[in-house]
N, C-alpha and C positions, 0 to 999 in steps of 0.2 A: 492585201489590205484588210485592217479590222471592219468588222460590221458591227451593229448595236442594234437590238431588238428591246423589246418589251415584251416580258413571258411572263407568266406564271406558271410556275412547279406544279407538277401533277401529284397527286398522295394524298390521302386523309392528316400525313405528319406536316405537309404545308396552311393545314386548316387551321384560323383561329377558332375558339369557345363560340364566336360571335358568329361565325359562319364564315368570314372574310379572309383574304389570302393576298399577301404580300405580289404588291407587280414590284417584278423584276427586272433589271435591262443585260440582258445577254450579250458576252461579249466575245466573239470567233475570231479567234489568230491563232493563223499558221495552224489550220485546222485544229484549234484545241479552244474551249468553252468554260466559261467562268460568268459569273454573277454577279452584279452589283445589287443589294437590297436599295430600294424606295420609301420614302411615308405615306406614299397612296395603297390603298388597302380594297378590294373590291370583294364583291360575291363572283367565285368563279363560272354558275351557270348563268351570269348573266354577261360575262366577257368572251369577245372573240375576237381571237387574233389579238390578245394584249388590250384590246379596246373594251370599255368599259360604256352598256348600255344603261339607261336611266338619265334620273335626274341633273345629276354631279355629270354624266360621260363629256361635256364638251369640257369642264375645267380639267378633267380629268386624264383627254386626250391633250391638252396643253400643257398638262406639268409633264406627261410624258415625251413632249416636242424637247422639251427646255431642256429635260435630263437628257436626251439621246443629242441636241444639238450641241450639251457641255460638255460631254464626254467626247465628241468627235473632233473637236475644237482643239481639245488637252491634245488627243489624239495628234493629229496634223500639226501640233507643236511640237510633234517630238523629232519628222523629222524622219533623215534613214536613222532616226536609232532606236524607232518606233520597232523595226524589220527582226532587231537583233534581240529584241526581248520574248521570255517567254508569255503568256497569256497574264499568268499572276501577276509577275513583275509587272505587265501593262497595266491591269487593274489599280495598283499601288502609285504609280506612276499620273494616273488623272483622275483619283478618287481622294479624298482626304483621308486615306488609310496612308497618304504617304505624307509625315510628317517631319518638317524642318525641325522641330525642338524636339532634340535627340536631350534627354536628362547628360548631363556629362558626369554627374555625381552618380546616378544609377553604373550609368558603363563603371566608373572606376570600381566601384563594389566589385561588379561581375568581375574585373579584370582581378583583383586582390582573390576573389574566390578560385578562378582560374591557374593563379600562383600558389595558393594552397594544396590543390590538388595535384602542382610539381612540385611541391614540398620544396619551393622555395622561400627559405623562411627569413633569409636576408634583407631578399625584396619585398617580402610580405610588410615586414619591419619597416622598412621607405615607404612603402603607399601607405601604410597605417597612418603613420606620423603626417605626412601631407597631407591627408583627406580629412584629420583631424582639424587642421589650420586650415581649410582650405574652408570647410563648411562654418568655421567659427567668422570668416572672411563671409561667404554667401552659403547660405544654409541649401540655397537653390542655383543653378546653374544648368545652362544649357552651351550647346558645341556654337549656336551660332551668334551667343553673347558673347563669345570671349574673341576681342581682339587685344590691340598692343596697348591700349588704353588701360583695358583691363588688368593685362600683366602688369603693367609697370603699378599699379596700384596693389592689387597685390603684394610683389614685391617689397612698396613703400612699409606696409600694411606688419609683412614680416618682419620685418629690420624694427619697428617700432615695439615688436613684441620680442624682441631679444635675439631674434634668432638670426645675427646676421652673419654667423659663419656657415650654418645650415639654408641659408638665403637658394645660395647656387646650385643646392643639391637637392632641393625643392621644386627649385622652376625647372631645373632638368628632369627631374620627376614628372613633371607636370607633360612637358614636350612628346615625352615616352608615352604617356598615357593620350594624349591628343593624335598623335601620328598612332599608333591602336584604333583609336575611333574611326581615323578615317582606313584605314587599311579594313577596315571591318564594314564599314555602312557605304565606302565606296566601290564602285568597280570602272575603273579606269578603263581598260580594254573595249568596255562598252559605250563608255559616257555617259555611266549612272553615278553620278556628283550629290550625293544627298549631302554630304558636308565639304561648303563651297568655302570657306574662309582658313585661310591660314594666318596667322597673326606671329609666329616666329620669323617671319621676312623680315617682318619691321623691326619687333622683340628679337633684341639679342640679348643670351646667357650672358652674365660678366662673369670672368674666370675671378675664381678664389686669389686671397694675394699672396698667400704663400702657394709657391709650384713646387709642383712634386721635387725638381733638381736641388729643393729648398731645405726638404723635408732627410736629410741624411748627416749623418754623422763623418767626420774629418777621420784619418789615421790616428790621433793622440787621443781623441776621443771614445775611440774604437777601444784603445786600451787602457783607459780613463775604465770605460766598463767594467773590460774584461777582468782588471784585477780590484773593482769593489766584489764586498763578501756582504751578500745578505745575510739576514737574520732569520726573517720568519719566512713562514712556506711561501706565501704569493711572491714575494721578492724572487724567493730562489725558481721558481717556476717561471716566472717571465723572465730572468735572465738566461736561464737554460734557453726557454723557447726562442728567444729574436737569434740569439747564438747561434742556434742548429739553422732557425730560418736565414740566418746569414751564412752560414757553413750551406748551404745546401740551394746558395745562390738564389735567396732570396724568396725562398716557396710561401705560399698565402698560407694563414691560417687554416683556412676552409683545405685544403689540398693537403697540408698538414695534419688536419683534423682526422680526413677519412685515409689519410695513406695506408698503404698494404707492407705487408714486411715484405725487404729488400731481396731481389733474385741477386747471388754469385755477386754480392758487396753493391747492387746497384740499385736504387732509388727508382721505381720505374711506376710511373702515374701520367694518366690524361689530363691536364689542367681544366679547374672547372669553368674559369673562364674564358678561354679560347677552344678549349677539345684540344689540345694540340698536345702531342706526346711528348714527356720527358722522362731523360735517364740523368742520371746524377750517382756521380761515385762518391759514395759514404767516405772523406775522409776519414783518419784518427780519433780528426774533436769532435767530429758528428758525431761516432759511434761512441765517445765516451759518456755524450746527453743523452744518446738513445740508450744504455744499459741500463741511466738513471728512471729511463722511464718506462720498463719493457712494457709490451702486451704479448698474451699471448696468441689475439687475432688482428692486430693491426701494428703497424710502428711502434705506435706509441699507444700509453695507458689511460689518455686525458679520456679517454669516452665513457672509464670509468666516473670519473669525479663528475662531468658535464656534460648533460643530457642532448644539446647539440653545441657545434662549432662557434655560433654566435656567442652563447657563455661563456664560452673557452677562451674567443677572441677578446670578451669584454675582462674578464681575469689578468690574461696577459698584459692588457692595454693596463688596466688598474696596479697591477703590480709594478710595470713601468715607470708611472709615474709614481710609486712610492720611493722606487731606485733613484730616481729624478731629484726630488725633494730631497733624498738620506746624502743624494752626494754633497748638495748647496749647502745644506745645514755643517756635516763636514768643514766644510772648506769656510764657512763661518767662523765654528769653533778655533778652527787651525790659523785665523788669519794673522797676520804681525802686525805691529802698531803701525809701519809702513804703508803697511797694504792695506790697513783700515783710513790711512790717513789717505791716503789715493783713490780711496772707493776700487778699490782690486774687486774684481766679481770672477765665479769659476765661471770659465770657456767648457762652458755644458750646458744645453737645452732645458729646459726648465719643461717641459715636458716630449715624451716620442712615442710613439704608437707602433706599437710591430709592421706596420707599412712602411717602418724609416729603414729595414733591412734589407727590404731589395732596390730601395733609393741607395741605401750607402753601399750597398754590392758595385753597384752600377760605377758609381763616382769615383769610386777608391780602384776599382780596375781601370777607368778608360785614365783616370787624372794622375794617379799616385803610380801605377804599373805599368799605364802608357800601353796597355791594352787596343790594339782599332775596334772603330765602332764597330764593322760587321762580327766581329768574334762577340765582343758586350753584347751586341744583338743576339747573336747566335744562343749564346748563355741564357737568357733572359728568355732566348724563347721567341721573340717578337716575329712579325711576319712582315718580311718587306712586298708593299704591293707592286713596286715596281718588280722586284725580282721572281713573283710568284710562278712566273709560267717556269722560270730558272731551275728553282728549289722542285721542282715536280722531279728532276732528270739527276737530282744532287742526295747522294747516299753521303749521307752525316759522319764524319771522321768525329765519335766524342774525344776524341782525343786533345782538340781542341778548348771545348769545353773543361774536362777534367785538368790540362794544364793550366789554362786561364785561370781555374776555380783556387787551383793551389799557389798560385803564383798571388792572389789574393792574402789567403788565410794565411802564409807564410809573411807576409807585408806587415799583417794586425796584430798576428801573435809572432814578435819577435822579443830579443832577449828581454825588452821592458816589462815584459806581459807578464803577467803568474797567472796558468790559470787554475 
């Protein structure tokens, strides 16, 4: 059990100017000693035993009643989970050094600082952008202001400022950095709850309305692409790259970005998003976009032109939708008086983002090739949770993959295609 004393420190370094010296209340747990400071101030050769003689000693002896009866109080509030802390923790626990207004604007700094330092520049990018909207919303903010009230205001708050495609990918933002806080200032195991409120029970994310299965291109489509001819460099740069990203089952820019040149014709990288290993057989059309772009320390040469991945990826995205626009415009010029009289429009997306190539990998194998899902799974990479304890004891036949892959690319580039 803790005990509470009233001391004063020994030393000349506990002296004030004035001669007087802080009483202290002592606090022993679990034989280890800590200090709470007071605003009672005594002469120490006139105190014994904590107790203060003179004038002032009866008020004096009474604020020290009141502080050692409010500490003990907090104390036997805590309970057996008083037993399981160390002295400090206890101190923080029924002292007001333990404070419910956690800044939530502070954490998120520290946390964006913490991302810097793993040179994740992606993420850094998502918190930036949020904290910027977030503080124009409340310049101030705490963990224990924010319930579903709040989000949903918020939220309203966004939408009104335009940003209601980036709406969902804000307040999931937000969710990420709230579950942080508490992973960081609580300890469950013990029952140290400093941040008692979760407000995403109530708050729910609304999913975006276009879903991913959304976001991919059909077969005619596919070679709708393959045989437009850019003009200028960004065009033909993003068409090589979704191509190889679709040759090559769909790889992320980022994984793209840092690839390594291939061992014995194969594609072989950790994904950065999962850890999880993949091999990929270089067909033909891979290798004929990778000669366009050699390097000579990685796949590819884009880390000459762009300083990281995110540039590279916003290039590509940008060049896409020039591809985008040059097709419509086309098929403008080319329309018949028919097809003007019909309102005929080209069957092509009016804009795609290099994430539509491991969508339309997906679709075009399980839909058009009649692919099963576990092999499109296999491809892709994904992890089944049910089958994980399975895949522990399962040596990878790529073979699988590599057929699947071709049985694809033979689908898209067939006789229609020029590439």
């Amino acid at each position: 059990m803790a005990t509470f004393k009233a001391v004063i420190l020994k030393g000349d370094i506990h002296i004030k100017s004035d001669g007087t010296a802080n009483i202290k209340i002592r606090i022993t747990h679990n034989r280890k000693a800590d200090y709470i400071s007071t605003d009672l101030y005594v002469t120490p050769d006139k105190t014994k035993k904590g107790y203060s003689a003179g004038s002032n000693s009866e008020y004096v002896a009474d604020r020290i009643t009141d502080y050692i009866s409010k500490y003990q109080k907090a104390y036997l509030n805590l309970g057996d989970k008083a037993r399981l802390l160390t002295v400090k923790e206890l101190k923080k626990e029924i002292t007001e050094e333990k404070k419910n207004e956690i800044d939530f604007i502070q954490f998120t700094d520290n946390y964006m600082k913490q991302l810097e330092s793993q040179g994740k520049a992606g993420s850094i990018r998502a918190v930036r952008g949020f904290l910027v909207n977030l503080k124009a919303f409340s310049p101030t903010l705490y963990f224990h202001q924010i319930d579903s009230r709040f989000l949903t205001s918020l939220e309203n708050y966004l939408k009104k400022r335009g940003i209601e495609n980036g709406v969902q990918s804000y307040m999931s933002r937000f969710r990420v950095i709230f579950n942080k806080g508490r992973e960081h200032y609580n300890d469950d195991d013990r029952g140290l709850m400093r941040i008692t409120n979760y407000p995403f029970k109530k708050y729910k994310i609304r999913q975006p309305v276009t879903m991913a299965q959304d976001s991919c291109l059909t077969v005619e489509q596919m070679r709708m692409f393959i045989n437009y001819k850019p003009v200028s460099d960004r065009p033909k740069l993003a068409k090589d790259m979704f191509m190889l990203q679709f040759y090559l089952i769909g790889i992320n820019t980022k994984d793209l970005f840092f690839a390594a040149k291939p061992v014995i014709g194969r594609l072989r990288f950790d994904r950065f998003k999962t850890k999880r290993e993949y091999s990929i057989k270089l067909e033909a059309e891979a290798i004929e976009i990778i000669e366009r772009h050699k390097s000579k320390i990685r796949l590819l040469n884009v880390s000459d032109s762009y300083t990281d991945y995110l540039n590279f990826q916003k290039a590509v995205n940008v060049g896409l939708k020039a591809i985008c626009n040059s097709l419509h415009i086309e098929f403008e010029v080319k329309r018949t008086p028919e097809e003007i009289a019909n309102n005929v429009r080209l069957d092509f997306p009016e804009k795609i983002t290099s994430n539509w190539s491991r969508h339309t990998w997906a679709t075009i194998a399980r839909n058009d090739c009649k692919i099963n899902k576990d092999d499109v799974a296999l491809c892709l990479g994904h992890e089944d949770k049910d089958n994980k304890v399975t895949d522990m004891y399962i040596k990878y036949n790529y073979s699988i993959i590599d057929e699947s892959n071709r049985k694809v690319i033979d689908l898209i580039c067939g006789v229609s295609a020029v590439q």
